[in-house]
SEDREN-835301 format. One record per atom (N, C-alpha, C): x, y, z. Coordinates in pm, whole numbers, plus 50000, padded with zeros to 5 digits. Atoms other than C-alpha are relative to their C-alpha. Layout:
N
XYZ...
This chain:
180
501354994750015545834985550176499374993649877500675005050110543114968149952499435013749926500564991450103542014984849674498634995549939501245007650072538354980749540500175005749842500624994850149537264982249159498954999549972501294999849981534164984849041499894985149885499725009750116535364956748732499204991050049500765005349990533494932248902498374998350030501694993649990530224950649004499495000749851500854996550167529794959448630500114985549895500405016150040530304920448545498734998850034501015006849932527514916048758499025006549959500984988950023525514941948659499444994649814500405001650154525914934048253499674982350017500995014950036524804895248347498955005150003501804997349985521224910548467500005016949982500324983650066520684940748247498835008550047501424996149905517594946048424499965005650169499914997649863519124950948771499725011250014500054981549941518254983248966501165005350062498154992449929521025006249000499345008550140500354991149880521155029349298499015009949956500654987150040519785060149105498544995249975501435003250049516595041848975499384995950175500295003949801516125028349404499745013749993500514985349962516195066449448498665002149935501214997550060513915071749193498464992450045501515007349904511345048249331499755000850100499994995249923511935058149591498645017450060500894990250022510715091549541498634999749942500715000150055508345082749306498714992050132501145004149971506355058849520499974995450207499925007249836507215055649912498535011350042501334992149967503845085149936498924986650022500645005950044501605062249788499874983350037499115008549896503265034149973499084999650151500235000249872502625046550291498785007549994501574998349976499275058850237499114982850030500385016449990497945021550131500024997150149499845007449827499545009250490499495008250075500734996249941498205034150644498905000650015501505003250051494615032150521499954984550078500265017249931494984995150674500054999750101499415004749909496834996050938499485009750151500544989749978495435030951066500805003150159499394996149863498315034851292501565006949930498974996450039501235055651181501594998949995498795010449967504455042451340500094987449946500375010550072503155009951228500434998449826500244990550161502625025150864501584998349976498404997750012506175037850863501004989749984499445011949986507685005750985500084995649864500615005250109506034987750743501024999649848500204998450174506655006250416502114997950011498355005149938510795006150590500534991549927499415015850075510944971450505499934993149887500225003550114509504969350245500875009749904498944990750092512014996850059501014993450012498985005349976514564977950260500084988049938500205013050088513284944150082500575000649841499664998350133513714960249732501625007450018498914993649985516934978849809501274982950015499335011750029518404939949911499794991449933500005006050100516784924749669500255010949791499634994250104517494950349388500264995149828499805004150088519374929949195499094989049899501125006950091516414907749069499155006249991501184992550031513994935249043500225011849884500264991650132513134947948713499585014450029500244985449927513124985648808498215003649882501214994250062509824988748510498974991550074500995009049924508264960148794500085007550146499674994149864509254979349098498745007850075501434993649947505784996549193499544987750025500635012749935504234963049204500824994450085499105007749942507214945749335499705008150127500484989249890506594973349624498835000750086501764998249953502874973249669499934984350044500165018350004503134929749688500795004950140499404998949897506034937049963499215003750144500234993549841504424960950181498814991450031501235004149937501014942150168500514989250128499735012149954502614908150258501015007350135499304991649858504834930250527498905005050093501104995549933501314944050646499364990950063501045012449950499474914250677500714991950064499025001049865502804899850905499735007950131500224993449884502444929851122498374998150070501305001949965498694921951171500174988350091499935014549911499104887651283500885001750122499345004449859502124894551508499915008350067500454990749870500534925551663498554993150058501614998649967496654919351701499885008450068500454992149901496234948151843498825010349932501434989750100493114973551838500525008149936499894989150066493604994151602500055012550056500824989949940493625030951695498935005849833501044991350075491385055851500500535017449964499294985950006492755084651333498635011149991501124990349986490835117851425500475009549965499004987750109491085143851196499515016150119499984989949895491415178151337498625008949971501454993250013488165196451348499805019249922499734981450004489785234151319500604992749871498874999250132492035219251001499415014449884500214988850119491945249550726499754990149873500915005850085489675240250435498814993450016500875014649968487735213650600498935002950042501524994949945483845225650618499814984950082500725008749937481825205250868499634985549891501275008550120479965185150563501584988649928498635011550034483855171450436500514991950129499745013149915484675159350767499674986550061500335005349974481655144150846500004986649886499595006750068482445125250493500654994150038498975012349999485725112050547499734995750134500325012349858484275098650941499604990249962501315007750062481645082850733500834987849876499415010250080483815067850497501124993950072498415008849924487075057150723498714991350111500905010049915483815041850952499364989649905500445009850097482645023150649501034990549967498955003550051486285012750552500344988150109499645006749875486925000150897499054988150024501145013949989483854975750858500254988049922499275011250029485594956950609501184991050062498875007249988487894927750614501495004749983498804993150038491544933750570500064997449857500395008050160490904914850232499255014349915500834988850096488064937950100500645013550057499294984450020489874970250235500895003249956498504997150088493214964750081499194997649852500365001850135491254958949763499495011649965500894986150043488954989249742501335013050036499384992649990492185008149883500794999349841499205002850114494334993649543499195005649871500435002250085492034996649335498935014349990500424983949990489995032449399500565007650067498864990249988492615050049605501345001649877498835001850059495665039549408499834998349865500235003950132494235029049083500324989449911499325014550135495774995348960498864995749961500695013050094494404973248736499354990550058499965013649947492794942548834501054987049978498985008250061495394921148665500985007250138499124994649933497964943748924499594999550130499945003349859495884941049225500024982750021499805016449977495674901249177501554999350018499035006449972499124899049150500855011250193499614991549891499944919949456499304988550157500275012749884497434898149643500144991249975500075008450005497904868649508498944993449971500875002850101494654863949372499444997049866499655001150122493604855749023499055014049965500744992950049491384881448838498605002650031501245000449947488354872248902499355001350112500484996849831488134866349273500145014950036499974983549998489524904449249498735003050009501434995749994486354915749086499044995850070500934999849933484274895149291500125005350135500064991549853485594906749633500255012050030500204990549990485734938049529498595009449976500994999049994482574940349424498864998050148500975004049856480934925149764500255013050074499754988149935483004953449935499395008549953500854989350021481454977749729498795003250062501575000549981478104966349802500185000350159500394996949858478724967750205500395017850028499514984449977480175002750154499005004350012500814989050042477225013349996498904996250095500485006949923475234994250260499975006550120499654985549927476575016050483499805010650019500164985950014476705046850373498975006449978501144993549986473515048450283498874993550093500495004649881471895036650594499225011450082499944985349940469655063950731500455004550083499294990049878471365073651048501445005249929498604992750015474485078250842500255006749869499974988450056473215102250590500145011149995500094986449976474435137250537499275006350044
């Protein structure tokens, strides 16, 4: 019968002091697979999809672990699932569906639902470009420095294509037929 030790895991471990142990994976786990799978969902606006998605991308950091700086791991995460998102786009093309919120939900006056129609119909008018941006960046809250590196953008193009998006939002929304 072989016997394991751990003597060589903790070699490996004290070369890259930075590696993510299991417990910190949990922890990010917890901390950010919500927030995760909101983003993809906001895009992808299909839930199975969504799920998939954010899967592989946990499963990406879980086998890549050992080169991920667990204080980089939210970005390292948010970069994953996009570039995992924007795969599933290309090798589905499919229509989108349309999530329909429930009309009876508890809390939800008439005047909030017709909001979030109004805004997930505005959202849906963007690109995948300008909606993962306005999602990063006013759902989620990064930085611009954090959504460039997620997309791969530099700084600037950030602000400018997030800015254009703004301006079709508001283009939108305030359009008279689709005023409160």
């Amino acid at each position: 019968m072989t016997r394991f030790t751990t003597k060589p895991l903790l070699r490996l471990v004290e070369k890259h002091p930075k590696c993510m142990t299991e417990r910190e994976y949990n922890h990010c786990v917890n901390l950010y697979a919500d927030n995760v799978y909101r983003f993809i969902l906001k895009n992808l606006r299909h839930e199975e999809d969504a799920r998939d998605v954010v899967q592989c991308a946990f499963e990406k950091l879980w086998v890549n672990r050992e080169n991920v700086d667990n204080a980089r791991s939210k970005s390292y995460l948010f970069t994953v699932a996009y570039h995992q998102m924007i795969d599933h786009i290309r090798k589905h093309k499919r229509i989108t569906l349309r999530e329909h919120f429930d009309e009876n939900a508890a809390g939800n006056t008439g005047q909030q639902q017709n909001t979030k129609r109004l805004l997930n119909e505005a959202l849906s008018r963007l690109n995948d470009t300008q909606r993962s941006l306005v999602m990063l960046k006013d759902y989620e809250g990064y930085t611009y420095e954090e959504i460039g590196k997620i997309m791969q953008l530099n700084e600037s193009q950030v602000k400018v294509y997030l800015h254009r998006a703004r301006l079709l939002l508001r283009e939108y929304i305030v359009k008279l037929e689709n005023v409160l």
